[in-house]
C-alpha distance (Angstrom), angle and dihedral (degrees) to the residues before:
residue distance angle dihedral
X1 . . .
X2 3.40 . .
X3 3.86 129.3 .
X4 3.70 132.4 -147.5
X5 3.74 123.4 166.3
X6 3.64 111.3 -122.0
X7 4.30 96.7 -126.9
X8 3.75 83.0 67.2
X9 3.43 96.4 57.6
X10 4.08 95.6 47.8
X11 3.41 82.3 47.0
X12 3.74 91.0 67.5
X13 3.41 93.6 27.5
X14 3.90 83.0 72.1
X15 3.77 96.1 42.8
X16 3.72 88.6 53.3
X17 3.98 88.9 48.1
X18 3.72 93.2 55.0
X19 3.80 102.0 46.0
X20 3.77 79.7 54.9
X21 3.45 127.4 167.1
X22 3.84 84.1 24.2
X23 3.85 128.2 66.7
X24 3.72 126.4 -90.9
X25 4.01 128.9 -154.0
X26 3.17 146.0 178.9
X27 3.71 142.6 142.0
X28 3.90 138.0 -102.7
X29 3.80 119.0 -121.7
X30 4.15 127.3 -168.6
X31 3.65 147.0 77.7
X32 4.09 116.8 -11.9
X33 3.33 95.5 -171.7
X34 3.75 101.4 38.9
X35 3.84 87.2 52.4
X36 3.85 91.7 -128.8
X37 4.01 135.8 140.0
X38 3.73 106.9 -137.2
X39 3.91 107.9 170.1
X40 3.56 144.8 -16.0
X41 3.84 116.7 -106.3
X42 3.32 120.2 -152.2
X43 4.01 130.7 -162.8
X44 4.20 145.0 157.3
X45 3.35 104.7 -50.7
X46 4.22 130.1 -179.5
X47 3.74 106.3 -146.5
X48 4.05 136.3 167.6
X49 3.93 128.0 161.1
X50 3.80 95.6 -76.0
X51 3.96 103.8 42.5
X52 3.93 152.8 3.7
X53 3.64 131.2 -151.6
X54 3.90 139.4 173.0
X55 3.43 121.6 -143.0
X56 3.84 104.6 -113.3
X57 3.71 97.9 -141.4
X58 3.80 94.5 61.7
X59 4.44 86.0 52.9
X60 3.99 99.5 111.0
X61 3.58 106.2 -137.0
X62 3.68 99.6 -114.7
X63 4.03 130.0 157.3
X64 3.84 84.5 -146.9
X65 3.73 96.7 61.6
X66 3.93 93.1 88.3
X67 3.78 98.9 155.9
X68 3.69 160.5 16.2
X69 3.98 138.6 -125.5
X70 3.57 131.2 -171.8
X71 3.36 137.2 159.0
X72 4.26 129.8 -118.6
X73 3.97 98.4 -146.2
X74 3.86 96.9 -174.2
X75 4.11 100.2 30.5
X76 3.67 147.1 39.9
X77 4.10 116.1 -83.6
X78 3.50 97.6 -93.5
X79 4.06 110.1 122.5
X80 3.47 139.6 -116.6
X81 3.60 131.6 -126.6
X82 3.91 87.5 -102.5
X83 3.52 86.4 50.4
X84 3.49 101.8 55.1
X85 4.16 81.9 44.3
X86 3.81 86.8 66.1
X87 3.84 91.5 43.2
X88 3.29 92.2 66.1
X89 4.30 87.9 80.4
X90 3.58 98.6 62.0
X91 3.60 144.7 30.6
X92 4.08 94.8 -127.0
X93 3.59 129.2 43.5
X94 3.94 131.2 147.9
X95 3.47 142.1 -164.1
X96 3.31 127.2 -144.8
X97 3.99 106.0 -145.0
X98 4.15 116.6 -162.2
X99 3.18 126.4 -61.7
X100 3.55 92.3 41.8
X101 3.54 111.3 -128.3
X102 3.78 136.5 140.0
X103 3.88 86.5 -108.7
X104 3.49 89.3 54.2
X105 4.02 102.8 57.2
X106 3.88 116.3 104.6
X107 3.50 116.3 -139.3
X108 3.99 115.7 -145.9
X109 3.44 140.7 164.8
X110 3.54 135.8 -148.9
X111 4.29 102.9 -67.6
X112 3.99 78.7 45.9
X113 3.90 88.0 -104.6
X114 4.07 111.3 150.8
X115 4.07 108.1 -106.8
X116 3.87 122.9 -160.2
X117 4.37 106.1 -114.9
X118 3.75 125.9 -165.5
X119 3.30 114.4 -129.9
X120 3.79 108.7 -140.2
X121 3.90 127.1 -149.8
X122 4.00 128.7 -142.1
């Protein structure tokens, strides 16, 4: 199961809240095989009220970039079938679903299927 500590997550729970009413994304970096969420990686992103993207040239290629977050300004965290396109890179990837809350992240994995995440503490 995979583990995420919880200060990450408000972390980009407040991103997400202040590119409000646009978008916000950003990528997950750590430990593939450990199953664990170490940091939040952020890059140039284009963003407006109804999407996000990152160009895929400027994507380091990294073994410790296991996942992606974004945030769903004006719906739950359910994804799209564009999301679930982009899922399809790594094994982790949230979405943030409005209001932006912990209890309000969606946890998927690659085929866009919801996962079960531990939220770590410290």
């Amino acid at each position: 199961m995979w583990r995420i500590k919880k200060d990450l997550l408000l972390d980009a729970i407040h991103s997400a809240k202040r590119y409000m009413p646009a978008e916000f994304i950003c990528f997950l970096g750590g430990d593939r095989k450990k199953e664990r969420v170490e940091e939040i990686v952020f890059l140039p992103s284009n963003t407006s009220e109804t999407s996000a993207s990152i160009d895929e040239y400027s994507v380091p290629i990294d073994e410790t970039l296991i996942g992606s977050l974004h945030s769903h300004p004006y719906s739950t965290n359910r994804p799209s079938s564009q999301d679930k396109k982009f899922f399809l890179k790594y094994p982790l990837n949230l979405i943030l679903g409005f209001p932006y809350t912990i209890e309000n992240i969606g946890f998927y994995d690659q085929r866009g299927e919801k996962i079960g995440v531990l939220l770590e503490q410290y």
